[in-house]
DODO-491558 format. One record per residue (C-alpha): residue number from 1; x, y, z. Coordinates in nm, 2 decimals. Layout:
<nodes>
+-----+--------+--------+--------+
: pos :     xx :     yy :     zz :
+-----+--------+--------+--------+
: NUM :      X :      Y :      Z :
...
+-----+--------+--------+--------+
</nodes>
This chain:
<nodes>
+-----+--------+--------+--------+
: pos :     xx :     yy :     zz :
+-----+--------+--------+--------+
:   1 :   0.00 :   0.00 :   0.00 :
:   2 :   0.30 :   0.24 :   0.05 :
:   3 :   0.65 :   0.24 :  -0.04 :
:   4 :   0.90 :   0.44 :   0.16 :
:   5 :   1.08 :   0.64 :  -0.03 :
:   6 :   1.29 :   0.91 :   0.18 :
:   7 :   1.23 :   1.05 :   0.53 :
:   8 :   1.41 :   1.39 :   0.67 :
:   9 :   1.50 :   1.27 :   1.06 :
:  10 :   1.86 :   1.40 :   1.06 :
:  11 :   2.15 :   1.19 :   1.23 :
:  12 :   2.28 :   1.34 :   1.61 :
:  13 :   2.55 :   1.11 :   1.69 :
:  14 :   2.70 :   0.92 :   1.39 :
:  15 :   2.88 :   1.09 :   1.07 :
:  16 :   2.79 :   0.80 :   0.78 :
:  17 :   2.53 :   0.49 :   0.89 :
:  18 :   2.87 :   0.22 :   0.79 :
:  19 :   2.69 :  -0.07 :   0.91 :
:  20 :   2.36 :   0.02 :   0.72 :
:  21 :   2.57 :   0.06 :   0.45 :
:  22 :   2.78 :  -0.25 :   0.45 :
:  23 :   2.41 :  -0.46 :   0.55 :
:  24 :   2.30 :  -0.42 :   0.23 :
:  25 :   2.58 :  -0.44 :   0.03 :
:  26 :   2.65 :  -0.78 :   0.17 :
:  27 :   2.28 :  -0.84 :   0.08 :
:  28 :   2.36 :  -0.77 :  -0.26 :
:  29 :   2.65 :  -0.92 :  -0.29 :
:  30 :   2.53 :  -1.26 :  -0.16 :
:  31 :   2.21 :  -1.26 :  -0.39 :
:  32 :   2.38 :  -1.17 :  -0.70 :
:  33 :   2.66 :  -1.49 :  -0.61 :
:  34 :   2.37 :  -1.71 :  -0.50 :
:  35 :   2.07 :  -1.64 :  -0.67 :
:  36 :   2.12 :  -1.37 :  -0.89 :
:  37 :   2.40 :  -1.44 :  -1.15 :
:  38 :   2.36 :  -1.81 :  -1.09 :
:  39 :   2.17 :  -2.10 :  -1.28 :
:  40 :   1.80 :  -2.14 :  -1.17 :
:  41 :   1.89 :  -2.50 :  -1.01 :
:  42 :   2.20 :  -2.36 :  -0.88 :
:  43 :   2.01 :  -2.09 :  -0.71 :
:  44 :   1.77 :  -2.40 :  -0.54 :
:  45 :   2.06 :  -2.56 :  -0.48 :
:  46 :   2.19 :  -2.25 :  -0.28 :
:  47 :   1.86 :  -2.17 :  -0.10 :
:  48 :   1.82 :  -2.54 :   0.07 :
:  49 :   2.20 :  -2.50 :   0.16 :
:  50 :   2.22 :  -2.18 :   0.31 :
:  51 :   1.82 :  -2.11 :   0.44 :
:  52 :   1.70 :  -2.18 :   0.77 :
:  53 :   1.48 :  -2.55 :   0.73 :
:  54 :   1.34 :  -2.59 :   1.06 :
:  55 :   1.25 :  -2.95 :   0.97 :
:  56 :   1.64 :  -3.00 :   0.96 :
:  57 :   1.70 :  -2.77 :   1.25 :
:  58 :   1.45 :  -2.98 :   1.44 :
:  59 :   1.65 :  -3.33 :   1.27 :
:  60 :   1.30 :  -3.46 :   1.15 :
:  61 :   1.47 :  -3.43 :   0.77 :
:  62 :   1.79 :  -3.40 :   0.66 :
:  63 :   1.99 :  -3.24 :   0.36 :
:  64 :   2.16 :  -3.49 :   0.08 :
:  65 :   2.56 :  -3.43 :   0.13 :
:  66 :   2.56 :  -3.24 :  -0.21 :
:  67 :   2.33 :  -2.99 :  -0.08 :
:  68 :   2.52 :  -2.89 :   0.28 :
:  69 :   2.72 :  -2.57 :   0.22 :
:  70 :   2.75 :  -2.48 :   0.62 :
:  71 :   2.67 :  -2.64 :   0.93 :
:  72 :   2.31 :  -2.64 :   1.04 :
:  73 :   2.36 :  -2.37 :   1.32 :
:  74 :   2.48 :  -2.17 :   1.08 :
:  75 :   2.19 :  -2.11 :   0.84 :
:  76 :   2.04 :  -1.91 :   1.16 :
:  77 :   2.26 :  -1.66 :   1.02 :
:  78 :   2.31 :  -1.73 :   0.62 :
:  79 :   1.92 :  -1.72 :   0.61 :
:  80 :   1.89 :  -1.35 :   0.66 :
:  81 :   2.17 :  -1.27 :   0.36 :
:  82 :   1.95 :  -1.48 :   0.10 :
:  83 :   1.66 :  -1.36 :  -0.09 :
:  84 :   1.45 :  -1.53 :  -0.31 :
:  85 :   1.46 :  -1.25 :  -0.62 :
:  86 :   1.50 :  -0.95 :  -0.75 :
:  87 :   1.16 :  -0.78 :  -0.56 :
:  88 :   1.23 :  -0.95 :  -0.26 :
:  89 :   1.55 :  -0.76 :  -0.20 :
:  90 :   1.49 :  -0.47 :  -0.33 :
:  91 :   1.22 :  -0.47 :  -0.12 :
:  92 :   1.42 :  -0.56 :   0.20 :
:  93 :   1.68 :  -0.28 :   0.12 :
:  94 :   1.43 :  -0.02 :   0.07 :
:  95 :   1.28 :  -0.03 :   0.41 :
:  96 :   1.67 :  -0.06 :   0.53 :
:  97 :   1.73 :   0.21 :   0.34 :
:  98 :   1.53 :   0.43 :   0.45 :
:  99 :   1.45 :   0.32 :   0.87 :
: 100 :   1.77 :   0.16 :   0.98 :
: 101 :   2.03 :   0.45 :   0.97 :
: 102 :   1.85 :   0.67 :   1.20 :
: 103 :   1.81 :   0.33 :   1.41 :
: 104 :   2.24 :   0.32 :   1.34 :
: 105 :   2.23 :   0.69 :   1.48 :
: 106 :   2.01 :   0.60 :   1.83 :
: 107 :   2.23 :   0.31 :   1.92 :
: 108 :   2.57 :   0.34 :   1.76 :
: 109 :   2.74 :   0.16 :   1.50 :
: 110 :   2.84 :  -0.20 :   1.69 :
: 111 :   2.47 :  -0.23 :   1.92 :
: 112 :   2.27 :  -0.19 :   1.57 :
: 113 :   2.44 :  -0.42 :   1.43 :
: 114 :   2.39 :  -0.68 :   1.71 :
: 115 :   2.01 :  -0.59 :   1.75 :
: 116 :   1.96 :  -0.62 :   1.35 :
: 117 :   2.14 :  -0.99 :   1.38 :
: 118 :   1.94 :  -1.07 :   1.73 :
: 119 :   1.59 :  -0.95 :   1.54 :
: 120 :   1.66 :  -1.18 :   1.26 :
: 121 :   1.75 :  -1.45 :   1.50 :
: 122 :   1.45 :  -1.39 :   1.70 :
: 123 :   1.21 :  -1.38 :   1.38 :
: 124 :   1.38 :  -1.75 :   1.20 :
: 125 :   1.28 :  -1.85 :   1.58 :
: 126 :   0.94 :  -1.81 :   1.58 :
: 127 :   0.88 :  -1.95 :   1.25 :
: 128 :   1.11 :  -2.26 :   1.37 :
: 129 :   0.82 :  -2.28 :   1.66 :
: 130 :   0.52 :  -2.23 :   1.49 :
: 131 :   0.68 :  -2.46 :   1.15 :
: 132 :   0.90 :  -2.71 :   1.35 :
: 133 :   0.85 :  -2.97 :   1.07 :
: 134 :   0.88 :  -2.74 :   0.76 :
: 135 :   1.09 :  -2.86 :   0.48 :
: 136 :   1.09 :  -2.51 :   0.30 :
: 137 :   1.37 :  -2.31 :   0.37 :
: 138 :   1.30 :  -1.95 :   0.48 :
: 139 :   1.57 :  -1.68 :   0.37 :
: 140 :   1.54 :  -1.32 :   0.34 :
: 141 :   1.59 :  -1.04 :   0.61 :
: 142 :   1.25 :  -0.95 :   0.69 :
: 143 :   1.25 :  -1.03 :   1.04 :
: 144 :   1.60 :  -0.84 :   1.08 :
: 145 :   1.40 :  -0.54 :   0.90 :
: 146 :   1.09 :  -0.54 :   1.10 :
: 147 :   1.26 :  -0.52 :   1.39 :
: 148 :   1.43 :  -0.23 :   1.26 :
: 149 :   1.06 :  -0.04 :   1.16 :
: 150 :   0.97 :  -0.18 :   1.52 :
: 151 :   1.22 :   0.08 :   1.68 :
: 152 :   1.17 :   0.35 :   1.46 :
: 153 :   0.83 :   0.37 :   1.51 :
: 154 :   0.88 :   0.35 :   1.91 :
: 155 :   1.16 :   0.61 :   1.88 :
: 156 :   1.03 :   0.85 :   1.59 :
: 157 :   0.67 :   0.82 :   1.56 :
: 158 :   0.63 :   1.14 :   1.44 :
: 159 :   0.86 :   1.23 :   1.18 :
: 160 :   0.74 :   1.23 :   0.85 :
: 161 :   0.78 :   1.00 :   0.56 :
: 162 :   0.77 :   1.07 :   0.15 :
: 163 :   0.68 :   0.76 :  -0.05 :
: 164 :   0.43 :   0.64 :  -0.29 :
: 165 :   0.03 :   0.53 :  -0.17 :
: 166 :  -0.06 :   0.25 :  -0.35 :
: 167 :   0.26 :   0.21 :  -0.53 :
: 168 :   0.16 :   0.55 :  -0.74 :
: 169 :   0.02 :   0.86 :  -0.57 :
: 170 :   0.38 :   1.08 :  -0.39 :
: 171 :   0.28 :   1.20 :  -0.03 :
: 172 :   0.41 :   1.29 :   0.26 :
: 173 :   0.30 :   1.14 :   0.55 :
: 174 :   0.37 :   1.06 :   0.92 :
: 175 :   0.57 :   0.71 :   0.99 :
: 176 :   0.34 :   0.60 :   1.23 :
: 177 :   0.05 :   0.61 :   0.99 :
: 178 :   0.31 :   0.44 :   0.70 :
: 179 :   0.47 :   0.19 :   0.96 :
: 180 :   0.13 :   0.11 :   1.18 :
: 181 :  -0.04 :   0.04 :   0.81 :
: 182 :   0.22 :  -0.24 :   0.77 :
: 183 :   0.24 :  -0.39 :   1.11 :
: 184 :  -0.19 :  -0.44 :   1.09 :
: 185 :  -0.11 :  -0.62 :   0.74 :
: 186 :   0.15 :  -0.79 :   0.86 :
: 187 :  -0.14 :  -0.91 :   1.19 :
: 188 :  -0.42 :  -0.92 :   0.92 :
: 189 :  -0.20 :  -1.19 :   0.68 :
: 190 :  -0.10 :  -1.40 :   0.94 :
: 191 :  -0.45 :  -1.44 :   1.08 :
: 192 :  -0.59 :  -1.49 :   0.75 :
: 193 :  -0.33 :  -1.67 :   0.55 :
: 194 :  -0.29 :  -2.06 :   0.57 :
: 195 :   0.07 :  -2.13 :   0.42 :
: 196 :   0.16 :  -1.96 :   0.16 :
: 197 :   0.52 :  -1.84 :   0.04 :
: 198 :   0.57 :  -1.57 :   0.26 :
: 199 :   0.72 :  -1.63 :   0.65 :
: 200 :   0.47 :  -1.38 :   0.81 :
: 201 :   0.58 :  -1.54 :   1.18 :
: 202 :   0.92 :  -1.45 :   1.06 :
: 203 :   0.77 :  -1.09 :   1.06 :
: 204 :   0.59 :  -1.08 :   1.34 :
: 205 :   0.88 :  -1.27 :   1.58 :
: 206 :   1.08 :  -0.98 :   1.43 :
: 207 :   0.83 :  -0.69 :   1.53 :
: 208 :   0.83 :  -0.83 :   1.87 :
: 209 :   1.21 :  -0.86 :   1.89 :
: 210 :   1.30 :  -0.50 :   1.77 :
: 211 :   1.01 :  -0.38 :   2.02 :
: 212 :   1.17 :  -0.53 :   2.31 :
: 213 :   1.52 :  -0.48 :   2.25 :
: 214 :   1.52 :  -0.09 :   2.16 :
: 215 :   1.50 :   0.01 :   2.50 :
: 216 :   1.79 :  -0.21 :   2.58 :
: 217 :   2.02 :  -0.11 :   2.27 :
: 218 :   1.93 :   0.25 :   2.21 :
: 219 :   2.19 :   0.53 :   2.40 :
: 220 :   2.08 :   0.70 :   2.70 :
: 221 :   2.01 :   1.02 :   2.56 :
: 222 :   1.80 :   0.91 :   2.26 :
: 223 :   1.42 :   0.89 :   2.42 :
: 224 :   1.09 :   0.71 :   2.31 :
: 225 :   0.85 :   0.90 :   2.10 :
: 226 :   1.08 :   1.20 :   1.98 :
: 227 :   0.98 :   1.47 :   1.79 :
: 228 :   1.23 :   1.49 :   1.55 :
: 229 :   1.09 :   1.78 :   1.39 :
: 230 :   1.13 :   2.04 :   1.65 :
: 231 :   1.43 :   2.26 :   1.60 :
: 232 :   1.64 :   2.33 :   1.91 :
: 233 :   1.55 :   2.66 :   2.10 :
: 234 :   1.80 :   2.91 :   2.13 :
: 235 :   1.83 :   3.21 :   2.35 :
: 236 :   2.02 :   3.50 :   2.25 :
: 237 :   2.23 :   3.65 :   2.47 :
: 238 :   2.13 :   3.98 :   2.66 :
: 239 :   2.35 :   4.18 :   2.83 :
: 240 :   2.28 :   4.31 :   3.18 :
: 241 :   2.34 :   4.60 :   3.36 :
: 242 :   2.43 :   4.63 :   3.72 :
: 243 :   2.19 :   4.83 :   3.88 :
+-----+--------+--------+--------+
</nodes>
């Protein structure tokens, strides 16, 4: 319903979002070697070896030899780096994008990066719980990213977001309205889907994750519900005379 394009929130403590900035290069970078530039079977071939299968986590199935590329425990990890095509990334990215450097800026450069990973842990767990015997793998960095829109919308509800409605129509409007939209779909599709290709536990877990962490992870002087907006007051100086 909307796509986030740009939002003005300014950064206060960091020069250049790095991590942000490396995230989804290393997104890119493993979905053109694995998917992207690869052979259709190759790119199968890559997703069973490197997605999160919680029918192999839980060791009711198992992958053929040909088809292990890491350890089991480490496909927590790989899963979040893989997407299955061009719209699914780009997609991931753009909400990155556009949320996660301000959410770089509230908590510093190495505690984003740990929440982003602990979020996408958190989300690959909840579908593990809710799938345990799933053979399909689940890749993509959704949870990671809802946790990230989680945060922002607990730390800047009110700033203001430029994107399009309904793909089309450029408006500005406030990120609680563009953020809470997505969080009711995300609710909506996971009470009324049954199956389907998209991991909406892994978005929910995620939600829930970035929700409860922020408080943890952001710094001290960043504060819940900001109004990024307001300018800072200044008061000029008056000189006084001794009466």
């Amino acid at each position: 319903m909307f796509i986030p394009l740009s939002d003005h929130n300014p950064h206060r403590h960091i020069t250049a979002p790095y991590v942000t900035f490396a995230l989804i290069g290393i997104n890119l970078v493993v979905f053109l070697l694995t998917t992207g530039l690869v052979p259709s079977q190759s790119a199968n071939a890559n997703m069973l070896g490197l997605g999160l299968i919680p029918a192999v986590v839980t060791d009711q199935a198992h992958l053929a030899r040909d088809l292990v590329l890491v350890p089991t425990w480490a496909t927590w990890l790989t899963y979040m780096f893989m997407h299955a095509g061009w719209m699914h990334l780009i997609g991931n990215m753009l909400f990155l994008w556009v949320f996660a450097d301000n959410i770089e800026d509230a908590m510093g450069h190495w505690r984003f990066f740990v929440f982003y990973l602990l979020c996408g842990l958190i989300g690959g767990a909840a579908h593990l719980v809710i799938n345990p015997a799933s053979q399909a793998p689940l890749v993509g960095a959704s949870g990671a990213v809802s946790g990230v829109l989680a945060a922002y919308l607990l730390l800047f509800p009110r700033v203001r977001v430029f994107g399009l409605v309904f793909n089309v129509l450029p408006l500005t409007i406030p990120v609680w309205l563009a953020l809470g939209t997505w969080v009711m779909l995300q609710v909506y599709h996971l009470v009324t889907t049954h199956g389907g290709a998209t991991a909406w536990w892994a978005h929910i877990g995620g939600l829930v994750a970035g929700a409860a962490l922020v408080g943890l992870m952001k710094s001290r002087d960043v504060v819940f519900f900001s109004h990024q907006r307001q300018l800072p007051v200044t008061v000029p100086r008056i000189p006084l005379r001794r009466g």
